[in-house]
C-alpha positions in Angstrom: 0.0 0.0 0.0 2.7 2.4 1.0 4.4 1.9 -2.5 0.9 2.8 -4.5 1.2 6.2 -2.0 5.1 6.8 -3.5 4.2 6.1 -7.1 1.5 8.5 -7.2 2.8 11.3 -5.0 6.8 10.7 -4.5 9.0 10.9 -1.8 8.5 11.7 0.8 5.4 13.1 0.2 3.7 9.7 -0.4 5.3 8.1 2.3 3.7 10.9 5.2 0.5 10.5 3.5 0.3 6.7 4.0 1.4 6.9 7.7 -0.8 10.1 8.1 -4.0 8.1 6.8 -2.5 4.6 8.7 -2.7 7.1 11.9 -6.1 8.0 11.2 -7.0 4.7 12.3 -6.2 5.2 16.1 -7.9 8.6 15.8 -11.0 6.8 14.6 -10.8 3.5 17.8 -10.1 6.4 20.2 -12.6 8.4 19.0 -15.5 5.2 19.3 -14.1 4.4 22.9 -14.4 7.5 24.1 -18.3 7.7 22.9 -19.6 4.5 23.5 -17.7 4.9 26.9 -18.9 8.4 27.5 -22.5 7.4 26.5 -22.7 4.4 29.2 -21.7 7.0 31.5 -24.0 9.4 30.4 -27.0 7.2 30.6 -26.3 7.0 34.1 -25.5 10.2 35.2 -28.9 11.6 33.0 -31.2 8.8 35.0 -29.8 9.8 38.4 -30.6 13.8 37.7 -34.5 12.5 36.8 -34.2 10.5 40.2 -36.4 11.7 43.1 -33.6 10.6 45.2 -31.7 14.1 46.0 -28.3 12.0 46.8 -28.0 10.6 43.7 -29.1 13.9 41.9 -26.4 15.8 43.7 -24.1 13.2 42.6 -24.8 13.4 38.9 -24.6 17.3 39.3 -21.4 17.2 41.0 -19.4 15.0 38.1 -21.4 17.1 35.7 -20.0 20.4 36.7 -16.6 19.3 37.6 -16.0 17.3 34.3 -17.0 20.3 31.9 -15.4 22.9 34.4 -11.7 20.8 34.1 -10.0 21.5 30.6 -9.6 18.5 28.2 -5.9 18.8 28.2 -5.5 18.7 32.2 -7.3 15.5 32.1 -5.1 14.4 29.7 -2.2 15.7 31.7 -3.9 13.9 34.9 -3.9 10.0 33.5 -1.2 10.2 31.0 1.0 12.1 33.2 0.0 12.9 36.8 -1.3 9.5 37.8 1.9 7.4 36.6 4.2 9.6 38.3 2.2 10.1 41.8 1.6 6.3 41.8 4.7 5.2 40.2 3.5 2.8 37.6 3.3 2.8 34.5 -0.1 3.3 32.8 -1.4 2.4 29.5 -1.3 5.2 26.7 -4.9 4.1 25.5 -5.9 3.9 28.7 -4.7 7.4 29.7 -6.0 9.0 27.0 -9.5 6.8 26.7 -10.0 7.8 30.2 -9.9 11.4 30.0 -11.6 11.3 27.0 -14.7 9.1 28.5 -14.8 11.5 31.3 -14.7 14.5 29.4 -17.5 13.2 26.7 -19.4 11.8 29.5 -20.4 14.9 31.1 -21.4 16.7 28.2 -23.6 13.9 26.9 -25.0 13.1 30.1 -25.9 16.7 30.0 -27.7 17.4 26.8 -29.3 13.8 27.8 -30.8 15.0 30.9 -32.2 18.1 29.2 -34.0 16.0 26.5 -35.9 13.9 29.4 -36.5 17.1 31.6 -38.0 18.4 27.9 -40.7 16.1 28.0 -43.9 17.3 29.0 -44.7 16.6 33.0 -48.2 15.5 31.6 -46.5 12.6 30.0 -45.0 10.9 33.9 -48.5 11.8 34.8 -50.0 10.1 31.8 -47.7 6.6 33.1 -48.8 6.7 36.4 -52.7 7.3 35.3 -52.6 4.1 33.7 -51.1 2.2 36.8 -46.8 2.0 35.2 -44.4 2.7 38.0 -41.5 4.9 38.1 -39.1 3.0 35.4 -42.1 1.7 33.1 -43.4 5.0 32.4 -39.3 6.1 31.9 -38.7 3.2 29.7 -42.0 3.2 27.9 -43.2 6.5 27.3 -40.4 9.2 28.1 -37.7 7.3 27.1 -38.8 7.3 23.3 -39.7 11.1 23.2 -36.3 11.8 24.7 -34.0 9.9 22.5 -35.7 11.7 19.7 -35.0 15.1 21.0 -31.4 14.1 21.7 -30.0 12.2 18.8 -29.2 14.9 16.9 -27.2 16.7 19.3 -25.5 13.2 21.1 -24.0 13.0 16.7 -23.1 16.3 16.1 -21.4 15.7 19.8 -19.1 12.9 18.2 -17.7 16.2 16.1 -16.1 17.2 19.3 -14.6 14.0 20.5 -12.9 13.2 17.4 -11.4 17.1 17.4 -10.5 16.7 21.2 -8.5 13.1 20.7 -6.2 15.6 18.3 -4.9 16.5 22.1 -3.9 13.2 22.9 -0.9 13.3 21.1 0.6 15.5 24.1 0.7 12.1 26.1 2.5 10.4 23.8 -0.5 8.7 22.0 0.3 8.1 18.1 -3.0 9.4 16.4 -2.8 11.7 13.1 -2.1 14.3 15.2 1.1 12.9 17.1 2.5 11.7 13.1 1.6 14.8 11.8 3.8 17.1 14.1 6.4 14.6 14.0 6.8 14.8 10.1 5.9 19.0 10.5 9.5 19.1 12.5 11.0 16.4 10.2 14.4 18.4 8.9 12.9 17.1 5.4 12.1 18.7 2.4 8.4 18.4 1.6 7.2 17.3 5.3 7.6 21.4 5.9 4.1 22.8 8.3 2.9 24.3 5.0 2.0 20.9 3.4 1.6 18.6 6.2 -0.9 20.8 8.1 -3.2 21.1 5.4 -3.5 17.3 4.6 -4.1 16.6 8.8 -7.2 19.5 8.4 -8.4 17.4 5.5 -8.3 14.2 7.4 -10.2 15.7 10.0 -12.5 17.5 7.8 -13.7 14.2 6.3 -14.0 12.5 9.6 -15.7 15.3 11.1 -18.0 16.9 8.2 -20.1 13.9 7.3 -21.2 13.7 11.4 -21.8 17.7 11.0 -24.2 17.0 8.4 -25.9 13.5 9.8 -26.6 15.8 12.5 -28.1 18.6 10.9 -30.6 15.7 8.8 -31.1 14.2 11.7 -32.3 17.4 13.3 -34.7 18.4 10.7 -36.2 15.3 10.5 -36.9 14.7 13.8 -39.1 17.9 13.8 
């Protein structure tokens, strides 16, 4: 594969293009653990803050407001750098930056999830419990369906921002597009100057990201 990338575009232009699109790939498997990660956190921080129980409310609060209010790159900084040298082990680069990544998509999910279940009409729980359905029957049955509707949209168009944020992984050593990009930017090479190399990493990301930009906007129109 690399030597279909040299024929058509030389050396060593060919050659960073491969490794920039090979990279892509751990963008892409950091990108899906840090949603489908996020989103099981999420689902459990948005069905405590619906909870009558004013523990478990506070609790989903709490983690709300702390993980939005702490800056992606300090997280990073935290399990890729902090945690290893406070505890003096080493620690897993995908687990480093899969964990501040969960965290950090977790609480912005779990927030535009709980606003699209406080969005449905109070009539609707009242509806549930007029027909005899507890607590999690009238959730799961009725509110549930009206919620996920409301909040698809924004949970895709979300998946925009994770795969953006994972370009900051690279600081912990992780080797995504971002990490062989900069490292071929400060090549001493000819042809791997900033100029050409920064360009073709916005046009990776442009195609990851663009196609989830406009699934959203669909999405959100025809939902309405």
């Amino acid at each position: 594969m690399k030597t279909i990338f040299v024929d058509l575009f030389g050396k060593p232009e060919g050659i960073v293009i491969f490794q920039l699109l090979a990279a892509t790939r751990f963008t892409v498997y950091l990108s899906l653990i840090s949603f489908i990660g996020g989103a099981f956190l999420a689902a459990i921080l948005a069905y405590f803050s619906i909870k009558k129980d004013a523990f478990l409310r506070k609790i989903a609060t709490v983690y709300i407001w702390l993980f939005q209010s702490t800056p992606l790159l300090m997280l990073l900084f935290i399990f890729g750098l902090g945690f290893p040298r406070m505890l003096a082990v080493e620690v897993n680069i995908w687990f480093a930056a899969g964990g501040a990544l969960i965290l950090y998509a977790s609480a912005y999910i779990g927030e535009v999830w709980r606003g699209s279940i406080e969005s449905v009409s109070q009539n609707q729980w009242e509806a549930g419990r007029a027909v005899g359905l507890n607590f999690f029957s009238t959730f799961r049955l009725i509110v549930l369906p009206q919620a996920f509707k409301i909040s698809i949209a924004p949970t895709v168009g979300f998946m925009v921002q994770i795969i953006k944020g994972t370009s900051l992984a690279y600081i912990i050593g992780f080797s995504d597009l971002m990490y062989i990009g900069k490292r071929w930017a400060n090549a001493p090479v000819n042809g791997t100057e900033p100029y050409i190399v920064f360009p073709i990493m916005a046009l990776i990301y442009f195609c990851l990201c663009f196609p989830l930009s406009k699934l959203s906007n669909f999405l959100e129109k025809r939902l309405q």
